[in-house]
C-alpha positions as CSV (number, residue, x, y, z in Angstrom):
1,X,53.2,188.1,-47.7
2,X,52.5,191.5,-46.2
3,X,52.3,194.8,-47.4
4,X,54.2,197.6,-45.9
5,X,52.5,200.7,-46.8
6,X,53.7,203.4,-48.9
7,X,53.9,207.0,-47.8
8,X,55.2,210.6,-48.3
9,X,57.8,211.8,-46.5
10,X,55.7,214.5,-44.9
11,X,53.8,212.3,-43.4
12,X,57.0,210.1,-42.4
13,X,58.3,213.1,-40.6
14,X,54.8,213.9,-39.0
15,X,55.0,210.3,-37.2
16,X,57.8,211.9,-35.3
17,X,56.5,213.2,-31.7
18,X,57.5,215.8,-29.0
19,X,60.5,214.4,-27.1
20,X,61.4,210.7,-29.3
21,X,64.5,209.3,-29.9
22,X,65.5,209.5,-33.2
23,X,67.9,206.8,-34.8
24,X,69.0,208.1,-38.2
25,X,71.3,206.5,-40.7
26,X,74.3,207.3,-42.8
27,X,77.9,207.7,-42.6
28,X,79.0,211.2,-44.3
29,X,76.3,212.0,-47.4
30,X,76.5,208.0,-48.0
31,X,73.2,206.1,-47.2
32,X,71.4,209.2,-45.5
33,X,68.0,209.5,-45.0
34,X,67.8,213.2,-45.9
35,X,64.4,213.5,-47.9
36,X,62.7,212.5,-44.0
37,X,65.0,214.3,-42.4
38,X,64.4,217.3,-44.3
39,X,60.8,217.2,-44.0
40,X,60.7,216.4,-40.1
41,X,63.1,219.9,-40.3
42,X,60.2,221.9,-41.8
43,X,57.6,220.5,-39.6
44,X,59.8,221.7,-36.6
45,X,59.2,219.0,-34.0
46,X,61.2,219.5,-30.6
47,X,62.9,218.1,-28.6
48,X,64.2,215.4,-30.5
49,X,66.8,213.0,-29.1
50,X,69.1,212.5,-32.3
51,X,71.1,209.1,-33.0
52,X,73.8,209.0,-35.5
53,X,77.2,208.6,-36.8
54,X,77.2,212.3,-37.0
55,X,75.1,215.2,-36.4
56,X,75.0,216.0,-40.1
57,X,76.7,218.3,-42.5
58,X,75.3,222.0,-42.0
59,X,71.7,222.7,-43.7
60,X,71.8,218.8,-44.8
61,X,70.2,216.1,-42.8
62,X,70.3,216.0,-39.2
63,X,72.4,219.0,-39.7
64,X,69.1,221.3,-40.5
65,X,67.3,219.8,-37.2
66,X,70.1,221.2,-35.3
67,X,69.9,224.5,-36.9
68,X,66.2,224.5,-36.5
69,X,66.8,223.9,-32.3
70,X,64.9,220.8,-32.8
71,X,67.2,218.6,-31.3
72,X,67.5,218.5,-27.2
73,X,70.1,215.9,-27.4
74,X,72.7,214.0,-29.5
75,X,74.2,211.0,-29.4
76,X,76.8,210.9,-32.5
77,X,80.9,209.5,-33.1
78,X,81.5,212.9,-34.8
79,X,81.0,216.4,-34.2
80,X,84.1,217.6,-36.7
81,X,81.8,218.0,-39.6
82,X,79.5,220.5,-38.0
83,X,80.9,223.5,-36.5
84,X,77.0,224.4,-35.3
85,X,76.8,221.3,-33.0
86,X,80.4,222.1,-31.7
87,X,79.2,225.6,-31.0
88,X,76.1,224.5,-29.1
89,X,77.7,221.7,-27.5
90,X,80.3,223.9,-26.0
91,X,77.2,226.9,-25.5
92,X,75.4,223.9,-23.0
93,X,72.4,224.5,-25.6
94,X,72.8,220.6,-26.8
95,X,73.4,218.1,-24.7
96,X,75.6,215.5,-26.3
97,X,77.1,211.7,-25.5
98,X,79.8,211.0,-27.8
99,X,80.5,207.4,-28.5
100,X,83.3,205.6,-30.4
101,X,82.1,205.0,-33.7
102,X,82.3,201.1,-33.5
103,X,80.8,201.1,-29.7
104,X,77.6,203.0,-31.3
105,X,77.3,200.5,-34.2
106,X,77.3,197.7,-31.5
107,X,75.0,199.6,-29.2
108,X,72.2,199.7,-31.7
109,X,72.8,196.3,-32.7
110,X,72.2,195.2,-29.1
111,X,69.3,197.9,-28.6
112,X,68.3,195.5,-31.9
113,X,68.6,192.1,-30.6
114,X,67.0,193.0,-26.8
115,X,70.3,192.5,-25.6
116,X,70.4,195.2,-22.4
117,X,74.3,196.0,-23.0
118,X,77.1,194.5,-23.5
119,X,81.9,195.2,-22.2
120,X,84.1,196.2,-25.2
121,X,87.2,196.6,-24.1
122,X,86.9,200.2,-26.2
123,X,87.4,203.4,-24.8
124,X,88.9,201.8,-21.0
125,X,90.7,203.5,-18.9
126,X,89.8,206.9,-21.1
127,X,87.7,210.1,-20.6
128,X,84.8,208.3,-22.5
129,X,84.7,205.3,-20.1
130,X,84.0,207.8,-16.6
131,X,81.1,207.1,-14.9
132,X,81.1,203.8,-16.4
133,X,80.4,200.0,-15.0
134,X,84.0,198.1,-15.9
135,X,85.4,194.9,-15.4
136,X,88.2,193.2,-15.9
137,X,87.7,190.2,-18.2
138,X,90.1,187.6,-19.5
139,X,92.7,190.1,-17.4
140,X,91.6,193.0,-20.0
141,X,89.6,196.1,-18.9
142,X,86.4,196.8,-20.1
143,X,83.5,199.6,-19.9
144,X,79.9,198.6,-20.1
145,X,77.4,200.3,-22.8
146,X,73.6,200.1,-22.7
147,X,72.1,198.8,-26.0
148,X,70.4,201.8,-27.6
149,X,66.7,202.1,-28.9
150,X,64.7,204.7,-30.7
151,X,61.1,205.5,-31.0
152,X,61.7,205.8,-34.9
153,X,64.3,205.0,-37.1
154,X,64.7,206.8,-40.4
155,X,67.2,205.0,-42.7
156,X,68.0,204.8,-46.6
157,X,68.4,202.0,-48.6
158,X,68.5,201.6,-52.4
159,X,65.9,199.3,-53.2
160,X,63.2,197.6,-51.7
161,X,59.9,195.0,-52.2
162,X,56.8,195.9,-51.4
163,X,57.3,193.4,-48.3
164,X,59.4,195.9,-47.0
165,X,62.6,193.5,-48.1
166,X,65.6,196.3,-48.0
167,X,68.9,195.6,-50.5
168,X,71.5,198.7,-49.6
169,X,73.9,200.0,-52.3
170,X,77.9,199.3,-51.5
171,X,78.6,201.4,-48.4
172,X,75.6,202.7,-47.6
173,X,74.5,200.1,-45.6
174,X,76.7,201.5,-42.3
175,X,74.2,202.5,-39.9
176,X,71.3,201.4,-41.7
177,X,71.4,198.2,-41.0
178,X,71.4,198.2,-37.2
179,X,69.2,201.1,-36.8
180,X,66.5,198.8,-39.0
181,X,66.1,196.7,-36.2
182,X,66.3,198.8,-33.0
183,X,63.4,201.3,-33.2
184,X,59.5,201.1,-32.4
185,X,59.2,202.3,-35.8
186,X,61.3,201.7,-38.7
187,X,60.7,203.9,-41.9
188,X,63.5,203.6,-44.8
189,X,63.8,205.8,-47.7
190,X,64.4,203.9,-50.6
191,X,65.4,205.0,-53.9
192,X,63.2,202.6,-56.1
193,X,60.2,200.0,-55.1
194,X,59.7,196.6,-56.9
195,X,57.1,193.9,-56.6
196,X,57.6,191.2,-54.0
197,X,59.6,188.6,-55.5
198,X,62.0,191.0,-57.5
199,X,64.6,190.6,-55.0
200,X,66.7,187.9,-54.9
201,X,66.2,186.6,-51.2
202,X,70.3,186.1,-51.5
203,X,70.8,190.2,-52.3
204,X,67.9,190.9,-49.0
205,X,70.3,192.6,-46.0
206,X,66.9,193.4,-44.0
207,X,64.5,191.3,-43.7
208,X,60.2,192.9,-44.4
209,X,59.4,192.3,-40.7
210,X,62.2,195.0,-39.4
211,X,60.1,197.7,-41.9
212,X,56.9,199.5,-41.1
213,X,56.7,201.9,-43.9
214,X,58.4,202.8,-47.2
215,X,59.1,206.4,-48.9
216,X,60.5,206.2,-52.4
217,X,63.0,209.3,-52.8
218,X,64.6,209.9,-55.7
219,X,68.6,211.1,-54.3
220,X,70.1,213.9,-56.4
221,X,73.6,215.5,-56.4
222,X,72.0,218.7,-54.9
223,X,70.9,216.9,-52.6
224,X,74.3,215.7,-51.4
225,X,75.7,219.2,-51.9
226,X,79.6,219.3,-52.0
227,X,80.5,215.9,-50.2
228,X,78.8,213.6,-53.7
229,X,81.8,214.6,-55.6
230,X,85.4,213.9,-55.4
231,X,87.4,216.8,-54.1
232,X,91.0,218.6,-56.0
233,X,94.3,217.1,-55.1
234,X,96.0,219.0,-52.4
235,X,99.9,219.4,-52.8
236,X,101.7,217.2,-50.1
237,X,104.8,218.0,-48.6
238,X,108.0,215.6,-49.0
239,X,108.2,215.1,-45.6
240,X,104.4,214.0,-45.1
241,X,105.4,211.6,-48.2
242,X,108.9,210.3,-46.7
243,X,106.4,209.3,-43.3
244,X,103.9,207.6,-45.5
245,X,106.4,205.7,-47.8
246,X,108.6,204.3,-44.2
247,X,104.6,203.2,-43.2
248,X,103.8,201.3,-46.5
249,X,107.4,199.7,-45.8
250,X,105.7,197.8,-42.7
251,X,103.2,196.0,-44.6
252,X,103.8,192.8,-46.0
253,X,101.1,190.9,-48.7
254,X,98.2,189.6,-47.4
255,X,97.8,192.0,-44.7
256,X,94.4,193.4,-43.5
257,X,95.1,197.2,-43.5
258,X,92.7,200.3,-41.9
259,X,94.3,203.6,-42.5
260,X,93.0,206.6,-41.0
261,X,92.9,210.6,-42.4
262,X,95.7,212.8,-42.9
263,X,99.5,211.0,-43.6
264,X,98.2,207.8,-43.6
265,X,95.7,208.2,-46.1
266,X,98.6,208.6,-48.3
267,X,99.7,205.3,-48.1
268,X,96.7,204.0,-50.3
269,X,98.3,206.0,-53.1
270,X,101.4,203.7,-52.5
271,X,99.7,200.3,-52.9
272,X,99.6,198.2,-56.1
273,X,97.6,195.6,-57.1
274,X,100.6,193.4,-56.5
275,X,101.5,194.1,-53.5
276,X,98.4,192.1,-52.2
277,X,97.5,194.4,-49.4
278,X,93.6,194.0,-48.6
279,X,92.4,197.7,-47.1
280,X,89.3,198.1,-44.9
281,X,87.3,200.9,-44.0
282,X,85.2,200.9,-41.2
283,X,82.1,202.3,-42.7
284,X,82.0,198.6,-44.3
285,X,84.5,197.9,-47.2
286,X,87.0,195.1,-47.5
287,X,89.1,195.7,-50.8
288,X,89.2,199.2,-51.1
289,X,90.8,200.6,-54.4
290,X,92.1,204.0,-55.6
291,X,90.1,207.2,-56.1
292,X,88.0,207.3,-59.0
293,X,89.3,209.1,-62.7
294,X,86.4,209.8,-64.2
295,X,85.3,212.1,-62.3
296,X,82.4,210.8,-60.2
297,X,81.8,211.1,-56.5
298,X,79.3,209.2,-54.1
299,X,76.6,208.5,-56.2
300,X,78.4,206.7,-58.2
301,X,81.3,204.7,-56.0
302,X,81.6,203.5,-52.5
303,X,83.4,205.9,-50.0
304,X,86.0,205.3,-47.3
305,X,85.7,206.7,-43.6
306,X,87.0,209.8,-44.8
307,X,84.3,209.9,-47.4
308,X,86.4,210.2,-50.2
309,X,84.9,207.8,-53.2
310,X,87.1,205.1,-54.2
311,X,86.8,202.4,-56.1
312,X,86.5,198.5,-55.4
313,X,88.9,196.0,-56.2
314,X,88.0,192.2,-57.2
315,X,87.0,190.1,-54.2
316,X,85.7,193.6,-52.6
317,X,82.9,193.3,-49.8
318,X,80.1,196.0,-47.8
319,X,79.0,195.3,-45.0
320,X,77.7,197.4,-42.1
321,X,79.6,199.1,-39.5
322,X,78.6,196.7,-36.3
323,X,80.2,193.6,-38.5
324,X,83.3,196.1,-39.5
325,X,83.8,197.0,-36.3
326,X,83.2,193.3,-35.3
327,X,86.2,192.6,-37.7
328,X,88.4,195.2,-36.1
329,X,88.0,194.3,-32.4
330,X,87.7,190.4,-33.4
331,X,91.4,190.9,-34.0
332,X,90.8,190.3,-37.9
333,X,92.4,193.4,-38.8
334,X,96.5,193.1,-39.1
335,X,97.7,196.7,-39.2
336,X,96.2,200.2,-38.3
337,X,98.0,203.3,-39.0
338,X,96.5,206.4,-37.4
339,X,97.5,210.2,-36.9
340,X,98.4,211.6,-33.3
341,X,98.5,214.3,-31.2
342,X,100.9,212.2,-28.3
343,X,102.6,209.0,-27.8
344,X,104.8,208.6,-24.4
345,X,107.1,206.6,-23.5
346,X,104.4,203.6,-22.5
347,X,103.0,203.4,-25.6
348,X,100.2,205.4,-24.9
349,X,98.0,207.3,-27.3
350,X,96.0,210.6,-27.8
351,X,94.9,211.6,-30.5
352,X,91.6,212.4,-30.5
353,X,90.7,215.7,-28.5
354,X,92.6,218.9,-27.1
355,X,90.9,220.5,-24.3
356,X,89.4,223.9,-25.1
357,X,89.7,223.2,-28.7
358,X,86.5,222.3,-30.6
359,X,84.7,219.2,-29.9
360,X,85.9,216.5,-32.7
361,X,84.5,213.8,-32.5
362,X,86.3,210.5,-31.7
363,X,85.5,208.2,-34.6
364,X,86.7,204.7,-35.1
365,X,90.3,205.9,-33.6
366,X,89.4,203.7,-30.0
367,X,88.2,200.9,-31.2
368,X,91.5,200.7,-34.1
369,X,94.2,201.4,-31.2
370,X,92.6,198.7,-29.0
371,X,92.0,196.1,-31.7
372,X,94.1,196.3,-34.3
373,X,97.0,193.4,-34.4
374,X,99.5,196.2,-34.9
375,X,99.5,200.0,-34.7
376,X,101.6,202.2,-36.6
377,X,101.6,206.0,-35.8
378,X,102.6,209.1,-37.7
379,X,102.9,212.3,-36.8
380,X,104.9,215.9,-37.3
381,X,107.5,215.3,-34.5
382,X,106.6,218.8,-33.1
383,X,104.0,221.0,-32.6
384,X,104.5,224.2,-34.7
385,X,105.8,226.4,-31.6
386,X,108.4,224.0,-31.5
387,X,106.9,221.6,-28.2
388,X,107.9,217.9,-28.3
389,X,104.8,215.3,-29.2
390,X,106.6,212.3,-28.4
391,X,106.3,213.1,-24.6
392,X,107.1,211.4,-21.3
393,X,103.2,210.9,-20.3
394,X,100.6,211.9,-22.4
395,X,98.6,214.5,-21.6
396,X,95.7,215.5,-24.1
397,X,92.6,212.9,-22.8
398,X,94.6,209.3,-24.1
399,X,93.0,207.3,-27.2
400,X,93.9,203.8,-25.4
401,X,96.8,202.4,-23.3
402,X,99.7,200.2,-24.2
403,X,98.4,200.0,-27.6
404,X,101.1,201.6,-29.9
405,X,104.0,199.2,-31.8
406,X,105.8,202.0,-34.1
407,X,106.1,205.8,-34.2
408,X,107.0,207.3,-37.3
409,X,107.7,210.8,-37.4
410,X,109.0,213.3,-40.2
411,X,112.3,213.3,-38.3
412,X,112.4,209.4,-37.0
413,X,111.7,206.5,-36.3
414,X,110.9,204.7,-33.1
415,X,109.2,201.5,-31.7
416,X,109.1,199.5,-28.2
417,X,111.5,196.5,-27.2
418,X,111.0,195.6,-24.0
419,X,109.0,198.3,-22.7
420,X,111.1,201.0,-23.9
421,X,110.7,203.5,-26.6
422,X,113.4,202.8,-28.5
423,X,115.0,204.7,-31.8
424,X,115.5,202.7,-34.4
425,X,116.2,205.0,-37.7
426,X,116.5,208.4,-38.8
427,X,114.8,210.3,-41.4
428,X,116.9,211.8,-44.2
429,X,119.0,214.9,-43.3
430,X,118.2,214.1,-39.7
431,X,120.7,213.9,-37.4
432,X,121.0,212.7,-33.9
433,X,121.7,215.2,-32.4
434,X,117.9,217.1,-34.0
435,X,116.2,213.8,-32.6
436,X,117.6,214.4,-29.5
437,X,116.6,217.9,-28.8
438,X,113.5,217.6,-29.7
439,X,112.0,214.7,-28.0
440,X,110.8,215.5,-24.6
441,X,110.9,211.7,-24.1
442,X,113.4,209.1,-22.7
443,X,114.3,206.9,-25.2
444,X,117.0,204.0,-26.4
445,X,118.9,204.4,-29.4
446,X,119.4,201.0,-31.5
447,X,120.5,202.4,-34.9
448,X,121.7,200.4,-37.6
């Protein structure tokens, strides 16, 4: 059995040249490879194409290259988190290629597999898909992505062999895993390094031959900063409430559920044990359970997408974000409910980017609206100068066609019956007439 060698993390970093692609793993402060990114940071190495979910908080991670004007490029699923890469995307100082979260897992586990690229019928007919090879397959449209590869790969797991054998900790394995496989030169941070054999081959997610060199790092909650703890409760409004409670009425037991941030977050707070509703996140969790009590953040518990720490119910599984994403547009996941910006009268979505606004970041939002069994949407009916968001034709750049089922707003209620937006219920203390005069879209009126 081989030996992988043992190094620091200085001279990790100094195997980074002029002008690589860097592949670097993580999802929030979960699974991130900061002791090597830190050190290439202080070294100050140019140039640096950068591939990640994100770009990294600010002063953390990725985040410090970017400070630094290290990196020449990025190629991330979020921006949100960093308002230094929004500012020198927008400045034309970094040059950027945002990717739907699940269509960057996949692209580094085809960079990974010497698979040249591969059609997901993600991002079609969208801003993200222009300039873009499509076709039309089993009468669907899809956009063609190149599988990506780096010249190194810096990734963290939480234990390894001296073989190089990698086991990841709960959610951290996102990125990780792909990214192991799809560089020149794989180097994982690892928090603690046994003797070959140690491992149980069952518990081994990447294989010795995927890993070039080890660095043990020891992870501390300074080292997270603010995002390794659980944040205070904000107050919620009744309305937001009313909007998640009519969601959680939708769901039935048994059901695969992904909820994204804002209202439907809040829906988690309305499940019980009983209920038998299985929720996923796409950062690799089946069976997520409710916020932690005692007090501990990300070291100590698995996080959701929004990287809040939660806990794990029986029969919970991780798994990394290609096989989540896998899940979501294999059709295995039963219900999505997702925030907007727009619906229209077609069913159409946007709800990822406003023009002139800061760059966001698109997330896992394109891959849930065009493979999810069922899409549920909430949203504040109107913008706060008063201007209808349930609109003819969207305008803000569109999230994915034909995709939505139900519209739930803090005034009504609304889904499609043949091909029409129709209204189906009102909130309480609504009336008609409200509903009316503030929908900018044509719709049919089916109350009960």
């Amino acid at each position: 059995m081989k030996q992988v060698p043992q190094i620091t993390a200085q001279e990790a970093a100094a195997m980074v040249k002029e002008g690589d692609v860097l592949l670097s793993g993580g999802f929030g402060m979960t699974g991130n490879p900061i002791h090597l990114t830190h050190a290439l940071a202080e070294l100050g190495t140019k140039n640096i194409t950068f591939v990640g979910n994100n770009t990294g908080e600010p002063g953390l991670g990725g985040g410090r290259l970017l400070r630094n004007g290290q990196m020449k490029k990025a190629i991330c699923s979020f921006f949100t988190s960093n308002i230094d890469a929004v500012k020198a995307a927008q400045a034309g100082t970094l040059e950027y290629e945002l990717l739907p979260q699940g269509t960057l897992a996949e692209a580094l586990r085809a960079g990974g597999a010497g698979i040249g690229g591969f059609y997901t019928p993600t991002s079609a007919n969208t801003e993200l898909a222009k300039g873009r090879p499509t076709m039309v397959i089993d009468g669907k449209e899809q956009v063609f992505i190149k599988g990506i590869r780096g010249n190194v790969a810096f990734i963290r797991a939480w234990k390894a062999d001296t073989a190089g054998n990698l086991t990841y900790r709960m959610t951290e394995q996102n990125f990780n895993r792909a990214m192991a496989t799809a560089a020149d030169l794989v180097i994982a941070e690892v928090e603690e390094i046994v003797p070959v054999g140690e491992i149980d081959p069952n518990c081994i997610h990447t294989p010795g031959c995927f890993v070039d060199y080890l660095v043990q790092a020891h992870v501390t909650l300074e080292d997270l900063g603010t995002s390794a703890s659980v944040g205070s409760s904000k107050k919620v409004s009744e309305s937001r409430m009313n909007m998640a409670r009519r969601a959680f009425k939708e769901l039935k037991k048994g059901d695969v559920v992904n909820l994204g941030i804002g209202i439907p977050t809040l829906v988690a707070d309305l499940i019980k044990p009983e209920d038998g509703i299985i929720l996923h996140t796409e950062n690799g969790m089946l069976g997520v359970g409710p916020a932690p009590t005692d007090g501990g953040g990300a070291m100590d518990y698995p996080v959701n997408a929004g990287k809040i720490p939660v806990t794990a119910l029986p029969g919970t599984s991780y798994f990394d974000s290609a096989d989540s994403f896998a899940m979501i547009r294999g059709g295995h996941i039963d219900v999505a409910i997702m925030g907007g910006l727009e619906v229209d009268e077609k069913a159409n979505l946007a709800n990822w980017s406003v023009p002139g606004k800061a760059l966001l970041g698109v997330g896992g939002a394109m891959d849930l609206a065009s493979g999810a069994k069922r899409l549920i949407i909430t949203l504040i009916h109107t913008d706060p100068d008063g201007t209808s968001k349930v609109v003819p034709e969207c305008i803000l750049p569109l999230t994915a066609m034909g995709c939505v089922d139900m519209v739930i707003t803090d005034l009504a209620v609304f889904n499609y019956q043949e091909g029409q937006l129709t209204l189906i219920e009102l909130m309480s203390n609504v009336t008609l007439e409200e509903v009316r005069a503030k929908t900018a879209a044509k719709f049919v009126e089916k109350l009960a």
